[in-house]
C-alpha positions as CSV (number, residue, x, y, z in Angstrom):
1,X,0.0,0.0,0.0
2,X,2.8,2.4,1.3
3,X,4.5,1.2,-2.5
4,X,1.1,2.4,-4.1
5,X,0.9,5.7,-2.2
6,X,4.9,6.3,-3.1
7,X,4.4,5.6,-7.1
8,X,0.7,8.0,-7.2
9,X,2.5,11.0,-8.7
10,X,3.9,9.1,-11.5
11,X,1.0,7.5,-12.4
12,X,-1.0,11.2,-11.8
13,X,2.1,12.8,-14.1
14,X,1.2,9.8,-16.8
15,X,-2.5,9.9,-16.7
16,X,-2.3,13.8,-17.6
17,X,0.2,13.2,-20.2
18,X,-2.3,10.8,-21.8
19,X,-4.9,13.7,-21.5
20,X,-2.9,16.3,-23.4
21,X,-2.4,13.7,-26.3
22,X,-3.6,14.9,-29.5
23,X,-6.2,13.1,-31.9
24,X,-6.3,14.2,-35.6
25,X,-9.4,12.7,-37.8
26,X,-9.4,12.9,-41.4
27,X,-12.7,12.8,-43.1
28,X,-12.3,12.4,-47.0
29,X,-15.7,12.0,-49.1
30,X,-15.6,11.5,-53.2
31,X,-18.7,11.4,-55.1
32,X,-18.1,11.6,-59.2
33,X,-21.2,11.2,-60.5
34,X,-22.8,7.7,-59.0
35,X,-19.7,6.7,-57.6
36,X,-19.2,7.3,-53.7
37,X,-16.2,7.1,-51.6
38,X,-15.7,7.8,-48.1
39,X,-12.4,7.6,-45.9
40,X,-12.1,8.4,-42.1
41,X,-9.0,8.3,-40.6
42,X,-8.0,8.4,-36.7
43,X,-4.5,9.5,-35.5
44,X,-3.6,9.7,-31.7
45,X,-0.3,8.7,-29.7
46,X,1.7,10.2,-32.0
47,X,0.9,8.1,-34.7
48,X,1.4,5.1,-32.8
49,X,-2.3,4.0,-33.1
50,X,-3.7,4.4,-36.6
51,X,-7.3,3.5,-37.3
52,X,-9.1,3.8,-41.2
53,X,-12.2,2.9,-42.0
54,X,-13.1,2.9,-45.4
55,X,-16.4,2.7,-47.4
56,X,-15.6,1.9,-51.0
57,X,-19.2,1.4,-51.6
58,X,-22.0,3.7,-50.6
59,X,-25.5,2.9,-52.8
60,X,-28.7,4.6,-52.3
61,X,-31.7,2.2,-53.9
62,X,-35.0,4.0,-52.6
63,X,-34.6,7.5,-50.8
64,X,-35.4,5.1,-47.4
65,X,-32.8,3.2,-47.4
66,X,-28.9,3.0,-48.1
67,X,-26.6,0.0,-48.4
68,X,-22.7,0.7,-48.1
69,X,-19.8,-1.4,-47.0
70,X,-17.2,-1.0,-44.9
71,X,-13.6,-2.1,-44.5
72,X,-11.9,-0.6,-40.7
73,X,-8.0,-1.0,-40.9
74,X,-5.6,-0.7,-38.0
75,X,-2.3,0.2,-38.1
76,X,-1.0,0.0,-41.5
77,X,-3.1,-2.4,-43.9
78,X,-3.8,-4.8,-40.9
79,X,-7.5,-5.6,-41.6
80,X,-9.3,-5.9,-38.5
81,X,-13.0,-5.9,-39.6
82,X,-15.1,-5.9,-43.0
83,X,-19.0,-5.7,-43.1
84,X,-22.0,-5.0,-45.4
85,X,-25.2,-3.1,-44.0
86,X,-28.2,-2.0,-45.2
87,X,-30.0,1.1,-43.2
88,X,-33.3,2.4,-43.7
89,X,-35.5,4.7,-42.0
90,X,-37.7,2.1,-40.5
91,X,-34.6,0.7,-38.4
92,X,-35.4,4.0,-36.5
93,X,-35.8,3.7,-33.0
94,X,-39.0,5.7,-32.4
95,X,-38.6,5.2,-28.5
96,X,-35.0,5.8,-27.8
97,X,-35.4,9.1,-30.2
98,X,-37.9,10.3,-27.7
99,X,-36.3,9.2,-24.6
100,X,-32.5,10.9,-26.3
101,X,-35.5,14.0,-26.8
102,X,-36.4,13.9,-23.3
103,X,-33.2,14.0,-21.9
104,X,-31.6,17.1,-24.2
105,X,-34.6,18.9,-23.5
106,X,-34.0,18.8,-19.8
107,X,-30.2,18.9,-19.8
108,X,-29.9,21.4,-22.5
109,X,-27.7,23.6,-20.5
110,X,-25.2,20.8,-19.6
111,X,-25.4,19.6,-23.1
112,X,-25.2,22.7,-25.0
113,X,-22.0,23.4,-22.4
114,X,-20.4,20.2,-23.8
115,X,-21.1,21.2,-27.4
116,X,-19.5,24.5,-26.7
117,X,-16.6,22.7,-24.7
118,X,-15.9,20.8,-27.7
119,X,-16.4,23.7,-30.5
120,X,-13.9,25.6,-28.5
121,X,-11.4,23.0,-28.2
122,X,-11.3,21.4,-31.7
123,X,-8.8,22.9,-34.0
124,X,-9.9,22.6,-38.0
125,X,-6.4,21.8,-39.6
126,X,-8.3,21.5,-43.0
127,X,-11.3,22.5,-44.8
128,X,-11.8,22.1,-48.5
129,X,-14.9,21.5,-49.9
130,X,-15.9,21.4,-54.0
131,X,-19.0,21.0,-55.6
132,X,-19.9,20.7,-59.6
133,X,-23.0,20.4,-61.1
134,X,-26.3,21.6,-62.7
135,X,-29.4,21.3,-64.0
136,X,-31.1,20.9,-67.5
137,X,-32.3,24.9,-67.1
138,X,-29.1,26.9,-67.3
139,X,-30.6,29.9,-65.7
140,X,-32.1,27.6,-62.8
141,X,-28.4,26.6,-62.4
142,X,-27.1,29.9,-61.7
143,X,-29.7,30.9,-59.7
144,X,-29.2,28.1,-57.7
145,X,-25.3,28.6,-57.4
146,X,-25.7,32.1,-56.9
147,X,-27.9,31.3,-53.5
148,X,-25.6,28.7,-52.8
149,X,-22.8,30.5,-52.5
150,X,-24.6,32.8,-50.2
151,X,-25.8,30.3,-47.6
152,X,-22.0,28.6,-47.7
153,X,-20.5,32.7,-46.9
154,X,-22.9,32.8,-44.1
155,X,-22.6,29.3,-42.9
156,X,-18.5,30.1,-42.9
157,X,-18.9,33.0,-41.1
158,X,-20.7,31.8,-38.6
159,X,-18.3,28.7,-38.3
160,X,-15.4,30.6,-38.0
161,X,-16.6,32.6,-35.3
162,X,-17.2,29.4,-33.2
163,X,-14.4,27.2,-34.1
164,X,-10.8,27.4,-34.5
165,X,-9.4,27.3,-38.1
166,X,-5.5,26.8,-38.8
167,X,-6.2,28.0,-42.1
168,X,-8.5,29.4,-44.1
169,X,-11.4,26.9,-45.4
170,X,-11.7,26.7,-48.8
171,X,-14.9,26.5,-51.2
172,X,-15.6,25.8,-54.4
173,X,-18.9,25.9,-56.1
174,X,-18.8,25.3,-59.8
175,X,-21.9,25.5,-62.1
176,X,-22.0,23.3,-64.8
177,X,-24.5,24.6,-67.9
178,X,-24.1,21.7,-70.0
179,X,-27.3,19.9,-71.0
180,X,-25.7,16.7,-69.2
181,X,-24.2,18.2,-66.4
182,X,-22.3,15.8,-64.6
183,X,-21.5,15.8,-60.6
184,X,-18.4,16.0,-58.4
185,X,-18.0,16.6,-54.7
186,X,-15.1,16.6,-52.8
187,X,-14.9,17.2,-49.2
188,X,-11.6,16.7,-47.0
189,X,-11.1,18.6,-43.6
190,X,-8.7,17.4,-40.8
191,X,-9.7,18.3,-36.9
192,X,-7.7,17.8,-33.8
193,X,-7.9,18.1,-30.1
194,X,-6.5,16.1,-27.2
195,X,-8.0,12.8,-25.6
196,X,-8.8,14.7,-22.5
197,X,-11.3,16.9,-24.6
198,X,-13.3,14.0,-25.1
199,X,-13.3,12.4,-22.4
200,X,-14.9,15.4,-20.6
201,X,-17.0,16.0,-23.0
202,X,-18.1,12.0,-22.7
203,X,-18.5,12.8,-19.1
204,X,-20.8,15.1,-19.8
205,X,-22.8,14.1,-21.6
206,X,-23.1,11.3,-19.2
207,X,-23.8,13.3,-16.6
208,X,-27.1,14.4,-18.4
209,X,-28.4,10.7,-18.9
210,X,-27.6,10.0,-15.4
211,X,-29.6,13.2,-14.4
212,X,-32.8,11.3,-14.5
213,X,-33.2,10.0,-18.0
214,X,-32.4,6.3,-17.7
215,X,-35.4,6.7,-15.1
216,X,-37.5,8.6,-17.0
217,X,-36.9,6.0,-20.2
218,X,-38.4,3.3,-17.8
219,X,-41.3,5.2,-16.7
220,X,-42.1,5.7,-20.3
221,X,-41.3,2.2,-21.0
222,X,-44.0,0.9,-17.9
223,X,-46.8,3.5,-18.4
224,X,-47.2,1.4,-22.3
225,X,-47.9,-1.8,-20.4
């Protein structure tokens, strides 16, 4: 015990160390005309623990449903896990959306602080978004592109006001006025923070399911019977 006592400010000096560790995700998303590709990437310990999960195929049958499948990588190109899955709007939990409603709307203050926490403390490396394409009418296209560009100032604006960007985003909005037009998106960004960011912001967030909203769930649950 007195061995334990002796060795608690290493393991104190260790557990903050692990807190001030940064985390770096990539997300990459390609879509040329039908074809989809999506890419997250996960980089913490200094590049000592690498995770990539990758979704070479992303379809879209009925607007209800979407089928994709996924390959998650460790390391290098160590395979760890491949799976198809097919998600549709009736695999909605009806319930657990009320009960998740429930508990924001009487958190909201603790919830919102964690959303702020986490705004504040992510760092946006990256942002590059591009966007190509059009409709049959040419003027409805520039219309369109013209409004667009205004809701994507506005939404930067605002974004840049809440969260921390190394670098300026970049934005690219390209009408295409061919009677074809083809269409190409491209978004890339890279965010960091530290472990210990999310782990308070985990805490939380459990905090405000603790506060009464596993109990309230089961009330909901019983009074149905």
């Amino acid at each position: 015990m007195a061995l334990l006592w002796q060795l608690s400010p290493f393991f104190l000096a260790v557990w903050l160390l692990i807190l001030l560790v940064p985390v770096r995700i990539n997300l990459f998303f390609l879509r040329e005309d039908k074809d989809d590709h999506l890419v997250i990437r996960i980089n913490t310990f200094f590049s000592a623990v690498r995770i990539l999960v990758e979704v070479p195929l992303l379809k879209q049958e009925t607007p209800l449903d979407v089928t994709l499948e996924a390959e998650v990588k460790a390391g290098g190109d160590g395979l760890v896990e491949e799976k198809k899955k097919k998600f549709t709007v009736f695999d909605l939990n009806l319930e657990k959306l009320q009960w998740l409603l429930w508990v924001y709307q009487n958190n909201r203050r603790l919830v919102m602080y964690a959303i702020r926490f986490m705004t504040q403390a992510l760092t946006v490396e990256r942002f590059h978004f591009s966007f190509s394409g059009g409709l049959n009418d040419a003027a409805l296209t520039g219309l369109l592109f013209g409004a667009g560009w205004t809701v994507a100032a506005n939404l930067l604006a605002l974004a840049q006001k809440k969260v921390h960007f190394r670098e300026r985003p970049q934005v690219d909005l390209r009408p295409d006025f061919r009677q074809a037009p083809g269409q190409y998106t491209r978004f890339d960004t890279v965010i960091s923070c530290r472990v210990g960011h999310f782990l308070l912001a985990g805490l939380l967030l459990i905090a405000a399911i603790i506060r009464g909203g596993e109990k309230r769930r089961w009330t909901t649950i019983l009074s149905r019977d």
